[in-house]
C-alpha positions in Angstrom: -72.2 -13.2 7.3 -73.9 -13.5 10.1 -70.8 -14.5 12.3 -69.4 -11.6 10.9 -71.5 -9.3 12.6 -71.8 -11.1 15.6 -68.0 -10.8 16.0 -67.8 -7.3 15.1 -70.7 -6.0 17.7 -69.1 -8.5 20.4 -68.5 -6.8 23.8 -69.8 -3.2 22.3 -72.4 -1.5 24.4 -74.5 1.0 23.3 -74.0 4.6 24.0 -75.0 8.1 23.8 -72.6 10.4 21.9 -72.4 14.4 21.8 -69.6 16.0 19.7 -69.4 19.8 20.6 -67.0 21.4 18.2 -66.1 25.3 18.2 -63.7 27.1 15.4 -62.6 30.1 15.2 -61.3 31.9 12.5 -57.3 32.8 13.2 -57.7 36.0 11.2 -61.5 37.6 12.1 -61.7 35.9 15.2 -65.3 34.5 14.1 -66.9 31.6 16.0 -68.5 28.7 14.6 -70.0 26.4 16.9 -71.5 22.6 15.7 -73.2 19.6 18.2 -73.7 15.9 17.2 -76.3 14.0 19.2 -76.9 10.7 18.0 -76.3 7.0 19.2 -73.1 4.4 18.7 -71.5 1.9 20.5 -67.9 2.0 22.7 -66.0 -0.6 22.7 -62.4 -1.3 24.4 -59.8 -3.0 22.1 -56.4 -3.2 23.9 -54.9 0.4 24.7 -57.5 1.7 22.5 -61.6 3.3 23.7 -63.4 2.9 19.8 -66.6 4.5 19.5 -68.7 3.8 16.3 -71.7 6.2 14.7 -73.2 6.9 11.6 -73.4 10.8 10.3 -74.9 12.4 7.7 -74.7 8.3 5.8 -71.3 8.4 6.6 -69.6 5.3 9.2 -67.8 7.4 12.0 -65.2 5.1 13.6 -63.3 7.1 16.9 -60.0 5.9 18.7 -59.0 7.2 21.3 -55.6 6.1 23.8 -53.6 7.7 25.8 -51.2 8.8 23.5 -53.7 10.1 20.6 -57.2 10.2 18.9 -58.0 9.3 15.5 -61.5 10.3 13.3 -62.3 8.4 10.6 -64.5 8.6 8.1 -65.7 6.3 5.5 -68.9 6.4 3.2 -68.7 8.3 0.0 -65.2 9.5 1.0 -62.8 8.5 3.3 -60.9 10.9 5.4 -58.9 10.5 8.4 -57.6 13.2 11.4 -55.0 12.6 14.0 -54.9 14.0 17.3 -51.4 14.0 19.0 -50.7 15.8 22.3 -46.9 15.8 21.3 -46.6 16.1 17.9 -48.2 18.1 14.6 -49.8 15.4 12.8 -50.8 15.2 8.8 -53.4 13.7 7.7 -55.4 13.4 4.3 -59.3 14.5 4.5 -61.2 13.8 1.3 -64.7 16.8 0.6 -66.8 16.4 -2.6 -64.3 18.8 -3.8 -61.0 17.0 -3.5 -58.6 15.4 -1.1 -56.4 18.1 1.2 -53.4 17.9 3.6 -54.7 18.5 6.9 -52.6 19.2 10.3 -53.3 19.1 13.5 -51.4 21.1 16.8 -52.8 19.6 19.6 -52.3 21.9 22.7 -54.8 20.3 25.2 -55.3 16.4 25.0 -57.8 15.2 28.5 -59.4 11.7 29.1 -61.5 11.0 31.7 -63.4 7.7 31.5 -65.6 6.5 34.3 -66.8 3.2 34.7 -70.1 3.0 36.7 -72.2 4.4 35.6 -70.0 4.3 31.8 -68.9 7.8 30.8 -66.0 8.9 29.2 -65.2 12.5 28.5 -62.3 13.5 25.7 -61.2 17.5 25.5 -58.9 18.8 22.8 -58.2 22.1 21.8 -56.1 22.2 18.8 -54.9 24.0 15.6 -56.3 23.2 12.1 -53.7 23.4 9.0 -55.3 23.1 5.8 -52.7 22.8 2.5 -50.2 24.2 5.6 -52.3 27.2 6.2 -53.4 27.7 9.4 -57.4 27.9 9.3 -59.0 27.6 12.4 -58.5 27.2 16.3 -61.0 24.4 17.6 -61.7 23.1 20.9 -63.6 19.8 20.5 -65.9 18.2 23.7 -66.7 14.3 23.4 -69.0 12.6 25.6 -70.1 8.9 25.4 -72.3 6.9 27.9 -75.6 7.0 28.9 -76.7 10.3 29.3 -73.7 12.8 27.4 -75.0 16.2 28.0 -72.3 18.6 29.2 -71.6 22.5 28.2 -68.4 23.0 26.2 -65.1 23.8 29.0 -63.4 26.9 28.0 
């Protein structure tokens, strides 16, 4: 067991993370905005950046390429959300109240990842689909690295 964990933490550092989410509501045009600060680590496998966090006793696992960024969740449910700049993406995301079809339409996909001192920056704004109704337009800031505080880009 111990090798097991020794592997899996293997070239991760740890990091800083701030989540800045905003939705608003498609039909009232009502704002809800929510920030994450906690701690992780980033790791690089391949093509991909994963970053790693707890939330709320839920395991957080973030990739992120060049081509799309995927959330999952596991802990008392698992859930899972693509982000793809080309292409609406379905995905299923279990609540304490059941599992429901998700979509995503991404319409702004950024990366910016700087090496010394480590930061990366990820920007999406996007269009939530829930059971193929269209629920919310979000724009999602992600900061990782040492120090991740940075106000939310229009």
């Amino acid at each position: 067991m111990e090798n097991r964990e020794q592997y899996k933490n293997e070239g991760s550092i740890p990091v800083k993370i701030r989540i800045t989410g905003v939705h608003r509501q498609p039909d009232t045009g009502q704002e809800e905005e929510t920030v994450t600060s906690c701690t992780g680590t980033y790791r690089r496998l391949g093509d991909f950046h994963c970053i790693l966090y707890e939330e709320n006793g839920e395991r957080v696992l973030i990739r992120i390429s060049l081509e799309q960024m995927q959330i999952h969740r596991s802990g008392k449910h698992t859930s899972d959300l693509v982000f793809h700049p080309l292409e609406r993406k379905k995905s299923l995301y279990a609540t304490p109240y059941g599992t429901m079809e998700m979509e995503t339409e991404v319409s702004r996909y950024e990366t910016d990842l700087q090496e010394e001192p480590f930061r990366m920056t990820q920007i999406l704004h996007y269009r939530l689909f829930m059971q193929g109704h269209h629920v919310s337009d979000a724009r999602l800031l992600l900061i990782v690295g040492s120090d991740p505080l940075a106000e939310m880009p229009e």
